[in-house]
C-alpha positions in Angstrom: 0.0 0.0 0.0 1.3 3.5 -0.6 2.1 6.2 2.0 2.2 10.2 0.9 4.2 12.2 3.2 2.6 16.1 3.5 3.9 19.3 4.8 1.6 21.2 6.2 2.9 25.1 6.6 2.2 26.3 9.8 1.3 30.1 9.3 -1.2 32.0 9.8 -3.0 32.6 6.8 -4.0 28.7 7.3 -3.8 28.3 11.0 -6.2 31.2 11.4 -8.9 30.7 8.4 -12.1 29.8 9.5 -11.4 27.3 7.0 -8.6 25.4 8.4 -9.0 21.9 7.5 -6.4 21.0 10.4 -8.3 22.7 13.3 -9.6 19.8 15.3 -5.9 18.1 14.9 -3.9 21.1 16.0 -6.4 21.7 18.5 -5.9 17.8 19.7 -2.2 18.4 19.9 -2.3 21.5 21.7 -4.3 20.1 24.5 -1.5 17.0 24.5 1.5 19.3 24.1 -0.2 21.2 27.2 -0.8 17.9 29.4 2.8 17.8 28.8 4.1 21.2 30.1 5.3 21.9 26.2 4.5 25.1 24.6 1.6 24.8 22.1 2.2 23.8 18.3 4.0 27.0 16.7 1.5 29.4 14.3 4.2 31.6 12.2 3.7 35.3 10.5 3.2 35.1 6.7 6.9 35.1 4.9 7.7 36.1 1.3 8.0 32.5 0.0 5.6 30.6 2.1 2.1 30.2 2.3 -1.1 28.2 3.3 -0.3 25.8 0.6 0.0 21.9 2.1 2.1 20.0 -0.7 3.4 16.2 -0.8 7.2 16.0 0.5 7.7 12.2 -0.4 6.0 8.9 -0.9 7.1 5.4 -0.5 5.1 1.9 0.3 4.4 1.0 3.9 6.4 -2.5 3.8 9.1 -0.3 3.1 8.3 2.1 6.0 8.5 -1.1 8.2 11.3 -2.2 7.4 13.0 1.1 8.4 11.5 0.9 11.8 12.9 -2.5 12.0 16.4 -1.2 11.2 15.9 0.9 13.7 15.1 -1.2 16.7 17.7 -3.4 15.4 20.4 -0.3 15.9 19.2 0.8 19.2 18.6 -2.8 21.1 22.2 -3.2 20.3 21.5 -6.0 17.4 23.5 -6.9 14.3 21.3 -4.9 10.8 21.1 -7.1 8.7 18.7 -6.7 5.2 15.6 -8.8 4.8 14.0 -9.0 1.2 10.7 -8.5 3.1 8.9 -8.3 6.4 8.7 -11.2 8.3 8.5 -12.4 11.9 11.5 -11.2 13.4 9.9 -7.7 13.2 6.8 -8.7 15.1 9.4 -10.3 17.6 11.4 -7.2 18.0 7.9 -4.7 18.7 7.2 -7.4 21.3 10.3 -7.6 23.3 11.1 -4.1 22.7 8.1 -2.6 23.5 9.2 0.0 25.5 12.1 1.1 23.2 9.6 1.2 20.1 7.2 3.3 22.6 9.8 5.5 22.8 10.7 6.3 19.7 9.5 8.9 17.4 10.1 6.9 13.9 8.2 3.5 15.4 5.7 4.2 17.3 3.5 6.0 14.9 0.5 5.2 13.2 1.2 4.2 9.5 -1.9 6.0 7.6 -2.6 9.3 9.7 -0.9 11.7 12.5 1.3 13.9 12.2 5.1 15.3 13.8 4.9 18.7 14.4 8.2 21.1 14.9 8.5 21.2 19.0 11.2 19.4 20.6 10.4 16.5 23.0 11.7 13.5 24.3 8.8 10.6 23.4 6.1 10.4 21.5 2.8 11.9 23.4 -0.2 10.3 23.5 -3.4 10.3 25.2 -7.3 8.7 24.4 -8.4 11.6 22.1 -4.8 11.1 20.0 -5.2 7.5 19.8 -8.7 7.7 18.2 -7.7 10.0 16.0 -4.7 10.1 14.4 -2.6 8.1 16.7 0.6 9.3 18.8 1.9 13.0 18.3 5.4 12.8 17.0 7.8 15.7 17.2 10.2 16.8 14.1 12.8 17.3 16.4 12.7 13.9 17.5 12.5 12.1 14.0 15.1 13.7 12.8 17.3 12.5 15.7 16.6 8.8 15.3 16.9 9.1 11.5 20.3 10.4 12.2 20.8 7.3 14.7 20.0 4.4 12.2 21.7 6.4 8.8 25.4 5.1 9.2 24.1 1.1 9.2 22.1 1.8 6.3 25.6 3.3 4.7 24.2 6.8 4.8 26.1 9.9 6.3 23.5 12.2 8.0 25.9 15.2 7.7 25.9 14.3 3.6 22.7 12.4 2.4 22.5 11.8 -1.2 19.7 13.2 -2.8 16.2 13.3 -1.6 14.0 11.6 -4.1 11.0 13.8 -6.1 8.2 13.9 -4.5 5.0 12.1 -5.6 3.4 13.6 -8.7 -0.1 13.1 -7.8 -1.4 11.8 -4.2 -2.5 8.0 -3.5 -4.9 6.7 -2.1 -4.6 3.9 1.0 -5.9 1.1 -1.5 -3.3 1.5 -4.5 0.2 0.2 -4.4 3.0 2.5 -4.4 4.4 4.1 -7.7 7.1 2.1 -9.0 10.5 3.3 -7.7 14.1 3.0 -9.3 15.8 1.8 -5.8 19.1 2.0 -5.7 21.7 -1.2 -5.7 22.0 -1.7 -2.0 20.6 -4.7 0.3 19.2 -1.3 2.3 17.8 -0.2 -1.1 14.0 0.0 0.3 15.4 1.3 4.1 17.5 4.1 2.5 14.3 5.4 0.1 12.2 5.9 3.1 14.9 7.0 5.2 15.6 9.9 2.5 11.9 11.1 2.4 11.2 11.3 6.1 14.6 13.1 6.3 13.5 15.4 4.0 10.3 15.9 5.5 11.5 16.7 8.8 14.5 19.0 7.8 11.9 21.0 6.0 9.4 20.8 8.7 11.9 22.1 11.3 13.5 25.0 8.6 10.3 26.1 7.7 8.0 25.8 10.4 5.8 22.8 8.9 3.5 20.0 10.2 4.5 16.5 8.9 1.3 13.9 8.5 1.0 11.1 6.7 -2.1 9.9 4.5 
């Protein structure tokens, strides 16, 4: 199944429309960013160059997504990562004895199909009953981009010099369709290092410009 990756600009001119199509959401996550003692999500001043515009930032397929997360837990719970062709138990495995570590973590424990990181720094993912039936677990920018950073030299990447993110989707998908084909390159961390690139993307944007990150 395919995932789309939006930015979602945080000024005004959409944050304060009557017509904001994100108003429950960021009200949701201001009330869990307050439970928290963490200032509210961030509404910026209109900026030559920016606008209300929300725009795709990358696109891959969930499997793919997965297997990320999974090089991920690998990394941190001290484990040998090693490439898989596709998902399989060991994954399942690893969320169970690991559950507090994937809990923990901004990249994991997010829902695949909805919710959203927004640009304030903090240390785990919040959550609370309203969150999870919504869009699941509030992930922070911040935070993503940390673990991204963590798992990027055992996929062969070097955070400080990525290669180059690839173009975002030319048209959005839909939960039900497969993912556009994609020329991956010749690695056994070919899949990892395509979603790796587009949430790296999406979260140095998010943080440069002031953006919400949520996935559809």
């Amino acid at each position: 199944m395919a995932c789309d990756l939006w930015l979602v600009p945080l000024v005004d001119v959409l944050c304060h429309s009557p017509d904001n199509p994100f108003a429950e959401e960021i009200a949701a996550y201001d009330k869990a960013l307050g439970d928290a003692g963490l200032p509210p999500v961030p509404v910026f001043g209109y900026m030559p160059g920016l606008s209300g515009d929300v725009a795709p930032v990358a696109a891959f397929d969930y499997d793919a997504l997965h297997l990320l997360r999974r090089a991920y837990l690998l990394q941190v719970c001290g484990l040998a990562v090693t490439p898989v062709d596709e998902l399989g138990g060991d994954y399942e495995q690893l969320l169970e004895m690991f559950e507090p570590t994937a809990q923990q973590s901004h990249l994991v424990w997010h829902y695949d199909h909805a919710g959203a990181y927004v640009p304030v720094d903090f240390e785990r993912p919040l959550s609370n009953d309203e969150l999870l039936e919504g869009g699941g677990p509030l992930g922070s920018s911040h935070g993503l981009l940390r673990e991204l950073e963590t798992v990027a030299p055992a996929l062969g990447i070097d955070p400080a010099n990525p290669p180059a993110t690839p173009a975002p989707p030319a048209r959005p998908t839909t939960l039900e369709e497969p993912a556009a084909p994609i020329p991956y390159e010749d690695s056994p961390f070919a899949r990892e290092r395509h979603v790796w690139l587009g949430l790296h993307a999406a979260a140095t944007r998010s943080l440069g410009q002031g953006s919400m990150i949520v996935f559809s």
